[in-house]
N, C-alpha and C positions, 0 to 999 in steps of 0.2 A: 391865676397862678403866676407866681414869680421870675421872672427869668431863669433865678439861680437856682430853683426849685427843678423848673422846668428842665435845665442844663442836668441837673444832679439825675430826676430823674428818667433821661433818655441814657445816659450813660450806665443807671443801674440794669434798664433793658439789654442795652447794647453788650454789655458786659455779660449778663446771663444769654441772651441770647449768640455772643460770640464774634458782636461787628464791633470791636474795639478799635477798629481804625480801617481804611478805606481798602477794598481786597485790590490786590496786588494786580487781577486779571484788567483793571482799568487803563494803569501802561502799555502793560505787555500785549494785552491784546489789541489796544487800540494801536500798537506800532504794527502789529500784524496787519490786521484789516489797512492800513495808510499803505505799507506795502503792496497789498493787494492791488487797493485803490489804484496806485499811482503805474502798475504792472512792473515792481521791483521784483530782480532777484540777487541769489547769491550773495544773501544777507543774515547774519549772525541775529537767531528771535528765540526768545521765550515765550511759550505760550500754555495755555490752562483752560481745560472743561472738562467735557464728559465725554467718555467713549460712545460712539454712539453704532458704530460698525465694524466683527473686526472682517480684517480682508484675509483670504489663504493665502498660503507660500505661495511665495514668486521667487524661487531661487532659494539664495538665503537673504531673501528683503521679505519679508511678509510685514501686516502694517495692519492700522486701523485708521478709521475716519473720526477725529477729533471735532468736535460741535464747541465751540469758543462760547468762555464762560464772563456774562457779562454783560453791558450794551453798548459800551464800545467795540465791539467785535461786530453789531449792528448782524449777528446769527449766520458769521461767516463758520464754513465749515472746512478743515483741513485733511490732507492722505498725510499719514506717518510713518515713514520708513524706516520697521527694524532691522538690527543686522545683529540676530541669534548668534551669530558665530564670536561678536564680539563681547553681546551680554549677557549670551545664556537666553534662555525663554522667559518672558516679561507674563507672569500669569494677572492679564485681562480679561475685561469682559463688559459687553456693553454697559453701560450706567456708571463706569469706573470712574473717579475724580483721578485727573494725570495732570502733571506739567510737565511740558517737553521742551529742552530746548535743542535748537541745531541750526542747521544753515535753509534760508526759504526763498523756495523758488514759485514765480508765480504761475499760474493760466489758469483758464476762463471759470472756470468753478470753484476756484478757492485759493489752490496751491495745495504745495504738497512742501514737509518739511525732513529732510535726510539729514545726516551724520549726524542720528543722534548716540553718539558714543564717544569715548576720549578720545583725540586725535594722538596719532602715534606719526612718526618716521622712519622707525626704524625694526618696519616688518610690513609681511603682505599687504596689512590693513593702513599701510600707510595713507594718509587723508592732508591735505595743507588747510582744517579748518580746528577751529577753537573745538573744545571738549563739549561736547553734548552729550545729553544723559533724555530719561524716561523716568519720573518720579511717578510713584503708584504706591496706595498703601503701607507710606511710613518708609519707603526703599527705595532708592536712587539705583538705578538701571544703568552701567557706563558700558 
């Protein structure tokens, strides 16, 4: 078979099948897991997989455990901290496809990533970090 045969036909795959270009969790995860790696925190990350636990209220933080999607994430798994009060209720459920982004903090088991919501200043929820959100089901969670 021909190269340009070959070329033509992995892209007719790819295309029906949906990998039209390299998924995005390659970056993003793999900056998470280097964080980990290296015990960074209080760093600005996006990340993406599958819900894989959720956790009950703690206050107004209740969260899930995020399982990173990908092998650059080498099947690191993250806590994710929401705060209902800013987005309203995020209806999840384990096996859910989410991207999250927010600020990541490390220890021994994974890390855990908070604020994920828009950062404000000028109210209760004031926060000094970038806009994080909870993407789920076609809907951005701020």
């Amino acid at each position: 078979m021909s190269r340009t045969l070959r070329s033509a036909t992995l892209s007719a795959v790819c295309l029906i099948a949906g990998c039209t270009q390299p998924p995005a969790d390659a970056a993003t995860n793999g900056a998470v897991y280097r964080a980990w790696q290296t015990q960074a925190s209080a760093l600005e990350v996006t990340a993406n997989g599958t819900v894989a636990y959720m956790l009950g209220p703690s206050e107004a933080h209740p969260g899930f455990i995020l399982q990173l999607s990908g092998p650059a994430a080498h099947g690191l798994s993250l806590e994710i901290e929401e705060n209902f009060y800013r987005t309203g209720p995020i209806p999840l459920q384990p096996g859910d496809q989410v991207e999250v982004r927010g600020e990541y903090f490390y220890n021994e088991v994974g890390g855990y990533i908070r604020y994920t919501y828009l950062g404000t200043s000028n109210s209760k929820y004031a926060s000094p970090h970038e806009g994080g959100y909870v993407r789920a089901h076609g809907k951005s969670y701020m």
